[in-house]
C-alpha positions in Angstrom: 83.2 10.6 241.2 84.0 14.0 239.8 80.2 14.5 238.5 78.4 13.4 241.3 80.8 16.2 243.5 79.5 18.7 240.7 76.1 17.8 241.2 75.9 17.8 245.0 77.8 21.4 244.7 75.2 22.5 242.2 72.4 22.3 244.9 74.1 23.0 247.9 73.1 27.0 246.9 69.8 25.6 246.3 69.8 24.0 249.5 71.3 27.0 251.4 68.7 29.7 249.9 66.3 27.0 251.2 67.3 27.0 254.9 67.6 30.9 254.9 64.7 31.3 253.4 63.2 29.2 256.3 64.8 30.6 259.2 64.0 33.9 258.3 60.3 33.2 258.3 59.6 34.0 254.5 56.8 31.6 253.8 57.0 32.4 250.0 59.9 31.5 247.6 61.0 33.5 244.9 60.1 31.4 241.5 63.4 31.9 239.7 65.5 30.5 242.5 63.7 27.0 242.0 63.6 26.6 238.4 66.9 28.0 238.5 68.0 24.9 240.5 66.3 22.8 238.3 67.6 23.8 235.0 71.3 23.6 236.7 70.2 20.0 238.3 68.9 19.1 234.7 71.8 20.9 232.9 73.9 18.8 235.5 72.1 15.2 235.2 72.0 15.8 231.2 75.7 16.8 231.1 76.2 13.6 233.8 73.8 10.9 230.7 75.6 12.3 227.9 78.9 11.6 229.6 77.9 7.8 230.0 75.8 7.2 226.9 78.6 8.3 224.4 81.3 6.0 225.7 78.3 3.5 226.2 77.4 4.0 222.0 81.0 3.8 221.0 81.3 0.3 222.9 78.2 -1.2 221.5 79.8 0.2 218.3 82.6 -1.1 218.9 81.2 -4.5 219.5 78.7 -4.5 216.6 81.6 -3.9 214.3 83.8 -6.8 215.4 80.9 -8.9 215.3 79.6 -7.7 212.0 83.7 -8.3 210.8 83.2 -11.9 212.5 80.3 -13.2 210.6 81.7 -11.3 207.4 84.4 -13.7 207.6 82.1 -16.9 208.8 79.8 -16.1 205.4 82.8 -15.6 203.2 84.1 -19.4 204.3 81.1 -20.5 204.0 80.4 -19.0 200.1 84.3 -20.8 199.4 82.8 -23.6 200.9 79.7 -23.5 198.5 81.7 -22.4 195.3 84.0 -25.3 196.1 81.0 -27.6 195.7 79.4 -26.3 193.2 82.5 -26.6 191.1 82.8 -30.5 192.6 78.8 -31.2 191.1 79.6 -29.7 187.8 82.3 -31.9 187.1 80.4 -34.4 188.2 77.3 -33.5 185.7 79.5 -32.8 183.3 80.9 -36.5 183.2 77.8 -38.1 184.2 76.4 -36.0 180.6 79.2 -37.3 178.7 78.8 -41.1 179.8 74.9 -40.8 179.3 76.0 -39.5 175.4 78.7 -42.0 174.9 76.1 -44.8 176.5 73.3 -43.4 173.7 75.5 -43.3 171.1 76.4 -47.0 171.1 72.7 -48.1 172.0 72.2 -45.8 168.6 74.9 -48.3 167.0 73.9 -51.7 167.9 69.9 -50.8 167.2 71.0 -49.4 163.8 73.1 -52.4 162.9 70.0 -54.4 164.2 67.4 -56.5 162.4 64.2 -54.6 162.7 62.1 -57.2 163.7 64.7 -57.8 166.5 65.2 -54.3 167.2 61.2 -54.0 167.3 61.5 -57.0 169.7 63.6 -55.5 172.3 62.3 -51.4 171.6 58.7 -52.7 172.4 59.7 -54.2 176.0 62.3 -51.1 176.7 60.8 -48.2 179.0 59.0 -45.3 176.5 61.7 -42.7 177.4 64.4 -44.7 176.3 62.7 -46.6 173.2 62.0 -42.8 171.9 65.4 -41.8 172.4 66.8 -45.0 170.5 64.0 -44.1 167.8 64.9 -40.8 167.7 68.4 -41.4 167.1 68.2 -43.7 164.4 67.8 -42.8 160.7 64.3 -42.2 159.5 64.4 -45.1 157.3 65.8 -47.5 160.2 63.2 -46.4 163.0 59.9 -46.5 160.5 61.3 -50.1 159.6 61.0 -51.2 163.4 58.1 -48.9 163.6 56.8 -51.6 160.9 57.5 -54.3 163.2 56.3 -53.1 166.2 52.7 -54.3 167.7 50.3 -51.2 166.1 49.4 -49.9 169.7 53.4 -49.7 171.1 54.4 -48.3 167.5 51.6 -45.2 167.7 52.2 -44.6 171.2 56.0 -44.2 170.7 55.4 -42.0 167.2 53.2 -40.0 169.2 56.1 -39.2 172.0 58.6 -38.7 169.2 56.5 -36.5 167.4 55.7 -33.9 170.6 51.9 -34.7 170.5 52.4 -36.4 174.5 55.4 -35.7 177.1 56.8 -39.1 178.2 55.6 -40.7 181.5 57.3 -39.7 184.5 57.9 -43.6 185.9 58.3 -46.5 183.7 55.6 -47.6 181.4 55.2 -51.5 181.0 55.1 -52.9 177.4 52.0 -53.5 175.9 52.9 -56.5 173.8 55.3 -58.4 172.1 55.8 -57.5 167.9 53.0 -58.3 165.4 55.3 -60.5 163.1 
């Protein structure tokens, strides 16, 4: 209320020079009295914005921080959250690598202790990524003896994925035929 009262007593001399001005029967004004009044309305109306719009910038502030502080909290939940997971999935790969060793490891075994006509036998219907990793396990003297037994075709194709010269299929490869012997 108090600004607005300012303002209106800011022109009221604007506003009196105006009626004496016409009552006299002067049909010119004199050019400071106007922008006179207009830098004390604008000095007035600036004074009157500047009084609202820093209270208004402190508020939104004000609000910007709490709800910056909010989602500060919301995201550092959420990273617990994650971190808390993460660590769950790492266990979890961790066992899941030490069964798939402990699983190779005795595959490794019962092909060594194998035949290898027999082992050729079973190596030659196995999927390729799996036969290669049996191979490739086994001593070089016990996988070029079921190399040996091994239909020509199967035994090249699985040398050439043990040697690097091809990448392993993607999705299981069917057997191209039983052993030569």
């Amino acid at each position: 209320m108090q600004p607005m009262s300012s303002l209106v007593l800011s022109l009221l001399p604007a506003l009196l020079l105006t009626c004496v001005a016409g009552q006299a029967g002067a049909q010119t004004q004199t050019p400071k009295t106007v922008p006179a009044v207009a830098a004390a309305s604008t000095s007035d109306a600036a004074t009157f914005c500047s009084a609202l719009r820093d209270p208004a910038a402190e508020a939104r502030f004000a609000w910007q921080a709490n709800t910056l502080k909010g989602l500060e909290a919301k995201l550092a939940d959420t990273l617990k959250k994650l971190d808390e997971r993460k660590a769950e999935l790492q266990l979890m790969t961790d066992q899941r690598a030490a069964e798939v060793k402990q699983a190779e490891a005795r595959m490794t075994e019962i092909f060594s202790r194998m035949r290898p006509d027999a082992a050729a036998l079973q190596l030659a219907t196995m999927d390729q990524a799996v036969a290669v990793a049996v191979l490739g396990k086994l001593t070089p003297r016990a996988a070029s003896a079921v190399l040996n037994e091994m239909e020509a075709a199967r035994a090249a194709q699985l040398a050439e994925v043990m040697g690097g010269r091809r990448s392993p299929p993607l999705t299981r490869t069917p057997p191209t035929g039983a052993p030569s012997r």
